[in-house]
KOLFIRO-193547 format. One record per residue (C-alpha): residue number from 0; residue in one letter; x, y, z. Coordinates in pm, whole numbers. Layout:
BEGIN
R pos code   east  north     up
R NUM    A      X      Y      Z
...
This chain:
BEGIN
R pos code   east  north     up
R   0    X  -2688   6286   2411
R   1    X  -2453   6478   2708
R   2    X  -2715   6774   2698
R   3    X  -2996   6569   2758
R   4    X  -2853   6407   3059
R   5    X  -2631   6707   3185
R   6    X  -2885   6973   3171
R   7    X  -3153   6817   3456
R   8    X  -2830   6756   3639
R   9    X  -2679   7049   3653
R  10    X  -3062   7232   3746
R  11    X  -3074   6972   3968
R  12    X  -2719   7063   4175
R  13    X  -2814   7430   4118
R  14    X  -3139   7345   4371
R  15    X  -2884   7241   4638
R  16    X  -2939   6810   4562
R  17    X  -2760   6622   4829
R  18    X  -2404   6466   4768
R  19    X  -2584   6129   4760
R  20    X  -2842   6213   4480
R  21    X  -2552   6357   4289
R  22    X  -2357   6009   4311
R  23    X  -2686   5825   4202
R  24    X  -2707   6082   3936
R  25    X  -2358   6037   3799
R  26    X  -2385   5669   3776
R  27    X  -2698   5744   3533
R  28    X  -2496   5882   3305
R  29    X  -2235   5649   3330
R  30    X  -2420   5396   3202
R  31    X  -2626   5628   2961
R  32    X  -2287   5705   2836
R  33    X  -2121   5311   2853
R  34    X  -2495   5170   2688
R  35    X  -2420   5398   2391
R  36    X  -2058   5320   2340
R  37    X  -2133   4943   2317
R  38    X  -2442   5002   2156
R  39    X  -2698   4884   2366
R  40    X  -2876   5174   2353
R  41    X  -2842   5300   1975
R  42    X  -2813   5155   1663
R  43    X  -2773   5248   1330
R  44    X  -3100   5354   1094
R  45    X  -3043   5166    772
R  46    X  -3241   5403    559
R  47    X  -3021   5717    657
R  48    X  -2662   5569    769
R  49    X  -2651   5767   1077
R  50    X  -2611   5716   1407
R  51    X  -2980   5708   1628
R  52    X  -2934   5756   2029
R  53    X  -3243   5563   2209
R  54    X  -3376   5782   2494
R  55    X  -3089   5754   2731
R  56    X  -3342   5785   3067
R  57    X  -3635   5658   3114
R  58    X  -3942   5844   3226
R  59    X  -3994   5691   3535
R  60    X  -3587   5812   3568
R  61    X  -3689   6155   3477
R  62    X  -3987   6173   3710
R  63    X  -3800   6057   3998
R  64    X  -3531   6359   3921
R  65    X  -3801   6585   3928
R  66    X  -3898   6484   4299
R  67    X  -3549   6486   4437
R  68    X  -3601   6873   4505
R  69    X  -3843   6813   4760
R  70    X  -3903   6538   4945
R  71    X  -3776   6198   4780
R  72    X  -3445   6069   4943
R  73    X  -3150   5928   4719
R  74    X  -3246   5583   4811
R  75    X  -3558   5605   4602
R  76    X  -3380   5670   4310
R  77    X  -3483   5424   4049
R  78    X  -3096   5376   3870
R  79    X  -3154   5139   3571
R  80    X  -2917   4873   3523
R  81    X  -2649   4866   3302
R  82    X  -2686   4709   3001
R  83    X  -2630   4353   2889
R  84    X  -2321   4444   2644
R  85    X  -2247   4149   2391
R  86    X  -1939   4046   2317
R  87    X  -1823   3926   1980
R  88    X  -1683   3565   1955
R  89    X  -1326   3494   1881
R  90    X  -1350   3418   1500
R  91    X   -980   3330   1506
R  92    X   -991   3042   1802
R  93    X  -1337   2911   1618
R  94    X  -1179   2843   1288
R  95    X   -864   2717   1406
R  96    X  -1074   2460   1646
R  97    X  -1242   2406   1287
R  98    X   -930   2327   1094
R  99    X   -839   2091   1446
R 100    X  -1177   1873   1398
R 101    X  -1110   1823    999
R 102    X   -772   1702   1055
R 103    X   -857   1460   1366
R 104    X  -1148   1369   1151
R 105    X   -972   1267    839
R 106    X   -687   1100   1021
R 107    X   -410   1314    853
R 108    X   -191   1529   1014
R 109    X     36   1821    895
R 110    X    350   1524    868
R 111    X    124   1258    662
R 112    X     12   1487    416
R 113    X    371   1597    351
R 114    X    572   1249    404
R 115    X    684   1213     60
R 116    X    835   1533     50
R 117    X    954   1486    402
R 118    X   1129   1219    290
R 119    X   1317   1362     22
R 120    X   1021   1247   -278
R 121    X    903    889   -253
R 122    X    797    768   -549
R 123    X    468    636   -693
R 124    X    333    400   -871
R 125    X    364    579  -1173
R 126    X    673    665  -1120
R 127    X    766    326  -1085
R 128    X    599    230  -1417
R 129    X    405    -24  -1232
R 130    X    243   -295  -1482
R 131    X    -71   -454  -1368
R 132    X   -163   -801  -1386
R 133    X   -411   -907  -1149
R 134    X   -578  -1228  -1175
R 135    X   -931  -1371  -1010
R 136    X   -721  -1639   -813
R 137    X   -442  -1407   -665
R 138    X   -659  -1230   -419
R 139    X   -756  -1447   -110
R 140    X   -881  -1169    156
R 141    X   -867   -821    302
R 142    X   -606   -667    408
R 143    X   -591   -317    543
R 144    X   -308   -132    676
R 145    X   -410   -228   1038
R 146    X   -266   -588    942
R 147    X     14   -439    752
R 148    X    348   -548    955
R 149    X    600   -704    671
R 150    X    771   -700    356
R 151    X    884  -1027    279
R 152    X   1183  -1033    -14
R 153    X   1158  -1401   -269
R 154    X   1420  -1525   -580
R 155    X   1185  -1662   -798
R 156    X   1447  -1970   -857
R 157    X   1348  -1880  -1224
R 158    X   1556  -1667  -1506
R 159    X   1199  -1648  -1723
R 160    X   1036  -1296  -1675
R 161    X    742  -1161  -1477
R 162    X    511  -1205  -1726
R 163    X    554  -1567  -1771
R 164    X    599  -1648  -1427
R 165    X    276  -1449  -1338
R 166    X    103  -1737  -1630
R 167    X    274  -2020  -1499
R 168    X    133  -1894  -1148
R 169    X   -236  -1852  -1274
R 170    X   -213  -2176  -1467
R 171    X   -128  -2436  -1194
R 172    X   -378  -2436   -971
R 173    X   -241  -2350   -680
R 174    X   -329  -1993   -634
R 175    X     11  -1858   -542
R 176    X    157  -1530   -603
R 177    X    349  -1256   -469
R 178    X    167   -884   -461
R 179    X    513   -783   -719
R 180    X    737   -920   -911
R 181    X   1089   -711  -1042
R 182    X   1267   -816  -1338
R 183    X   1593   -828  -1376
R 184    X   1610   -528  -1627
R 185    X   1415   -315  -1297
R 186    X   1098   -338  -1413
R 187    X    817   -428  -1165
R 188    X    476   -633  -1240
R 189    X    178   -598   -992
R 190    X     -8   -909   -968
R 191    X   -221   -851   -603
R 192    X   -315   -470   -502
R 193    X   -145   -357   -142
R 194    X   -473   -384     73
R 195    X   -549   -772    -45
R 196    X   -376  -1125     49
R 197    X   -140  -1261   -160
R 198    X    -83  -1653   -113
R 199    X    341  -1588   -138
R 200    X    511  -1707    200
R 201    X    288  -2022    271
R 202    X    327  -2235    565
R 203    X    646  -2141    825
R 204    X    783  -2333   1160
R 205    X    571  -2366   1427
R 206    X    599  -2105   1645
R 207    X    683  -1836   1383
R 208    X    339  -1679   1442
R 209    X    369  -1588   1810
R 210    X    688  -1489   1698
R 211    X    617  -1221   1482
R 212    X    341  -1152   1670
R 213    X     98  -1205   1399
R 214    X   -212  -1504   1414
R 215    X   -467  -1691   1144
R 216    X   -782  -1447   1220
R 217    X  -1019  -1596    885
R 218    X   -941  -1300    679
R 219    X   -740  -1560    451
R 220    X   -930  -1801    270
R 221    X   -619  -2007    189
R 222    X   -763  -2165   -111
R 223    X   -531  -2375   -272
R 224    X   -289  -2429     63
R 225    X   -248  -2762    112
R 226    X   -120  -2811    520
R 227    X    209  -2974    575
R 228    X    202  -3027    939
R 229    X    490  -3082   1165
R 230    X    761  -2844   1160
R 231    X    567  -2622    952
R 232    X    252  -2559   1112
R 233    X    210  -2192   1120
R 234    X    -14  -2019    815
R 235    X    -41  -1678    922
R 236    X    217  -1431    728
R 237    X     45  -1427    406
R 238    X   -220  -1187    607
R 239    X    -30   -995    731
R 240    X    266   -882    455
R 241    X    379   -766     99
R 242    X    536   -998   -125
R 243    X    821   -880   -369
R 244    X    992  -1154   -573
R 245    X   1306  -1068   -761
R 246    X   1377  -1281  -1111
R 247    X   1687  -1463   -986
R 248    X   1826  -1776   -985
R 249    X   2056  -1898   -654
R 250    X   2387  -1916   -729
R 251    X   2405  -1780  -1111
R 252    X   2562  -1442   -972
R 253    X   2471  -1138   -866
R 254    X   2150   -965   -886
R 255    X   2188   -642  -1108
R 256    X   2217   -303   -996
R 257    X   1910   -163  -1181
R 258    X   1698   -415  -1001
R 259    X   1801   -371   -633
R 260    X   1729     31   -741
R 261    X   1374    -76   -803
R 262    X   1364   -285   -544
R 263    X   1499      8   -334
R 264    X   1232    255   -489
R 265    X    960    -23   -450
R 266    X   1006    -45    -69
R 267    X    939    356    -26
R 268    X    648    313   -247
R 269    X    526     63     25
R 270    X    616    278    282
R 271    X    423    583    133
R 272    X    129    344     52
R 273    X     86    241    410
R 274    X    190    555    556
R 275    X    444    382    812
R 276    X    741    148    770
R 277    X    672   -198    747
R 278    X    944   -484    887
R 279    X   1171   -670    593
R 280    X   1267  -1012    607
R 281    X   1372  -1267    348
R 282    X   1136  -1586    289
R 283    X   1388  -1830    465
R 284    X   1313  -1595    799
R 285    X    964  -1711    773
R 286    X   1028  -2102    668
R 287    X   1344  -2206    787
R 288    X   1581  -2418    521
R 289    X   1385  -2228    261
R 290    X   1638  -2118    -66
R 291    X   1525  -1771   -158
R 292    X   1641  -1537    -63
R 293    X   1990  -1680   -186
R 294    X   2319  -1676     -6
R 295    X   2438  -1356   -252
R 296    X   2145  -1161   -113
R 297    X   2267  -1160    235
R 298    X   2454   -855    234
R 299    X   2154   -661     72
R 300    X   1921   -816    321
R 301    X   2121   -679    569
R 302    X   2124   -361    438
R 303    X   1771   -338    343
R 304    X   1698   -412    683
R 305    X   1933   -158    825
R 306    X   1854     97    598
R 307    X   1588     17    354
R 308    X   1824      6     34
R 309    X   2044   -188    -90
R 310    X   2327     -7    -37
């Protein structure tokens, strides 16, 4: 490749070529030289594996070399221009800007996929032993985690167990139930899944609503609600929360350690579900003059609120 371009050149010099043509000259085989570096002007054969140099000057090039010794001037020097040399894209900044689209597409981020262990392990529903009992007349609408905004704590004012309340529920008619029940003993019973309305906090004062910033929008069909007017006006909760009742009775004592842990571990299963935390308030906060939650729960209300356990 050199000798091809250095031998005319050197002739060339040897013929007394002005400084000028020997300028134009050296920038020929600059690029001659740059063109096969980058490759614009070789390639590789595939048959033999080995390197193959394209002519580095053209003929008119050549020709106009040969006239330089008499009478061409260094202005008509045909110089061909360099070549275009293409540069290889960043692979790295294209497949991170990759990974960036999938995770703005799917919605998750580096700190939702690893919330549970973030959080020291929430627990899931099988972890929790969660029993199922869903019935037809539980479910009264959608509701997605963009109308997600509270958990609201009951006492069922009953000592019988989940499974018997959940029967007297379906049985009476009146469509009511709470999305879980806890026993006594800690175990919990699923009557409503997380993203549908359960009919469990009914009818609060006027004004409670705008209050918790929360309004009647038709995605509950509140079948089986019968209006009570006056004081208690405002239907829109039920839309827009989780219902946990607790197997209790006001005023028969204290509510047992293995069910405020399940309680506990049921609110970070919420949490998790939903992917944020959602506001906890007691039934009575909703409907004022209500009973549950009982006046032995306020300390763990307080807590829960605070903290999000019972202690």
């Amino acid at each position: 490749m050199r000798t091809h371009l250095i031998q005319p050149i050197a002739a060339l010099v040897l013929r007394g070529l002005p400084p000028a043509c020997v300028l134009a000259l050296a920038a020929v085989l600059a690029w001659g030289l740059a063109g096969c570096q980058a490759g614009g002007v070789g390639g590789e054969d595939a048959s033999s594996k080995e390197q193959v140099l394209a002519e580095p000057v053209s003929k008119e090039t050549m020709e106009s070399l040969r006239e330089i010794s008499g009478e061409g001037a260094a202005s008509d020097i045909p110089v061909a221009p360099a070549p275009d040399i293409e540069v290889a894209p960043d692979v790295t900044s294209a497949a991170d800007d990759e990974a960036e689209k999938g995770v703005a597409e799917s919605g998750e981020s580096d700190e939702a996929v690893s919330s549970d262990e973030g959080k020291g392990g929430l627990p899931s529903a099988a972890d929790l032993s969660i029993i199922e009992d869903y019935r037809a007349g539980f479910d009264h609408g959608p509701k997605p985690a963009a109308f997600q905004k509270y958990i609201v704590l009951h006492d069922t004012e009953s000592d019988s167990d989940a499974a018997a309340i959940i029967d007297w529920w379906d049985g009476n008619g009146n469509q009511v139930a709470a999305h879980f029940i806890v026993n006594r003993d800690g175990t919990i019973w699923q009557c409503v899944p997380l993203d549908r309305i359960a009919h469990h906090a009914g009818y609060g004062d006027a004004g409670h609503n705008d209050r918790y910033g929360i309004d009647e929008d038709g995605r509950d069909d509140m079948a089986g609600s019968t209006p009570i007017g006056g004081d208690f006006a405002d239907y829109a909760m039920n839309a827009w929360s989780v219902g946990i009742e607790m197997v209790h009775v006001g005023g028969e004592g204290d509510y047992p350690e293995e069910q405020l842990r399940a309680v506990d571990d049921l609110i970070a299963y919420i949490d998790a579900s939903f992917g944020f935390e959602s506001e906890i308030i007691d039934h009575k906060a909703w409907r004022s003059g209500n009973s549950d939650t009982s006046a032995e729960f306020a300390d763990y209300l307080e807590s829960y609120r605070a903290t999000r356990k019972h202690a």
